[in-house]
C-alpha positions in Angstrom: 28.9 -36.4 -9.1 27.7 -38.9 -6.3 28.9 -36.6 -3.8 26.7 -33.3 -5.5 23.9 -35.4 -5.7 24.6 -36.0 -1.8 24.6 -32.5 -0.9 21.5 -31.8 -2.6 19.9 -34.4 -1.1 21.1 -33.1 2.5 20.9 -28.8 1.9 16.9 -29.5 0.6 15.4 -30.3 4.0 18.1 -28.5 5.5 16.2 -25.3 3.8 12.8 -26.1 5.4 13.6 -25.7 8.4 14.2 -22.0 8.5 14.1 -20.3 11.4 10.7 -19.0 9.9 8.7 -15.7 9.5 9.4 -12.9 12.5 6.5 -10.6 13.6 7.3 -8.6 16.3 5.7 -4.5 17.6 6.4 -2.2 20.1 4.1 0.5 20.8 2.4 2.6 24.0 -0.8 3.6 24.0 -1.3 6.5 26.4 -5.0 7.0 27.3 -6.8 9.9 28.2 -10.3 9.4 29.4 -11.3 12.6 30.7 -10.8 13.8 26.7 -11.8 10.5 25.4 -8.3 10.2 23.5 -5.6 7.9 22.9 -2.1 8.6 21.8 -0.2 6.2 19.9 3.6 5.8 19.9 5.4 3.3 17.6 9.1 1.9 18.7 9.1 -0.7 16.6 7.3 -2.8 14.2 8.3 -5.5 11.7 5.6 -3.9 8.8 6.7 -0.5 9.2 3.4 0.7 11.2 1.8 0.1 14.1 -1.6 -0.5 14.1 -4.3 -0.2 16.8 -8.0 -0.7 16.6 -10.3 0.6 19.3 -13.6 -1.0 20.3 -16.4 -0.3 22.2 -20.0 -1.9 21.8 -20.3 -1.0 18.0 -17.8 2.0 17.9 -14.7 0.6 16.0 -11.8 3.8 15.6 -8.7 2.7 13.8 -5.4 4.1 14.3 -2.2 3.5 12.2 1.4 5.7 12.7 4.6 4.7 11.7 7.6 3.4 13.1 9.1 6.8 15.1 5.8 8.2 15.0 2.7 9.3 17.2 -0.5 10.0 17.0 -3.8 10.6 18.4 -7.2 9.4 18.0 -10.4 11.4 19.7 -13.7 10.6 20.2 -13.3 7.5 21.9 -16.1 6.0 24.4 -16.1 5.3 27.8 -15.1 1.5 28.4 -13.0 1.4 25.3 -10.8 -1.1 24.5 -8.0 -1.8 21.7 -6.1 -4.9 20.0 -2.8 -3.7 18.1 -0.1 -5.5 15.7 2.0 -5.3 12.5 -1.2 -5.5 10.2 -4.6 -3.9 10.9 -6.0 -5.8 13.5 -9.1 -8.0 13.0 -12.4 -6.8 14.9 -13.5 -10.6 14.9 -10.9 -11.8 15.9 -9.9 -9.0 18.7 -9.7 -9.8 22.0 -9.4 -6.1 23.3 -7.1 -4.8 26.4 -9.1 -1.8 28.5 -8.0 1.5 27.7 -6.6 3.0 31.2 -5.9 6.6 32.0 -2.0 6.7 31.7 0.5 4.3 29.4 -0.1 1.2 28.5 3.4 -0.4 27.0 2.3 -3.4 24.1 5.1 -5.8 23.1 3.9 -9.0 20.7 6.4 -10.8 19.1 5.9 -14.3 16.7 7.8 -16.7 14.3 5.3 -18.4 12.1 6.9 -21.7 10.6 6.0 -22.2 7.5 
């Protein structure tokens, strides 16, 4: 009994430190300014979806495609930018990568220890 009690004791904290929560996307973003467009193209992502938010001044355009997926979103502005991840990315808290003309490849990947 001594022993179980032992084990216990020991597999408890052994359990907290897991190697934690993974987050990780992979995406391009392909830009066409002449056409104000953006294609997006989802490799991988831990949620399922990639997600991509495009700013500019007050213009906010989300875009959302699954995994294996594309898509496109018009109408964007000159000077536009974007923040992506697993979840819908936050405008506040956005700190925005310029849209170029051409593919932009976006790899994020983190462990959040709980």
């Amino acid at each position: 009994m001594r022993a179980l009690v032992l084990l216990v004791a020991l597999a408890v904290p052994l359990a907290a430190c897991g190697h934690g929560e993974r987050s990780a996307i992979s995406l391009a973003v392909t830009g066409d300014l002449t056409h104000g467009s953006a294609t997006i193209a989802c490799t991988a992502s831990t949620s399922g979806t990639c997600h991509v938010l495009f700013l500019a001044g007050d213009v906010t355009k989300p875009g959302s495609v699954a995994v294996g997926g594309s898509t496109t979103v018009t109408g964007l502005p000159a000077g536009v930018g974007f923040c992506s991840g697993v979840d819908a990315p936050d405008p506040a808290k956005c700190k925005p990568t310029v849209l170029i003309d051409g593919r932009q490849i976006v790899r994020h990947e983190r462990t959040v220890h709980g």
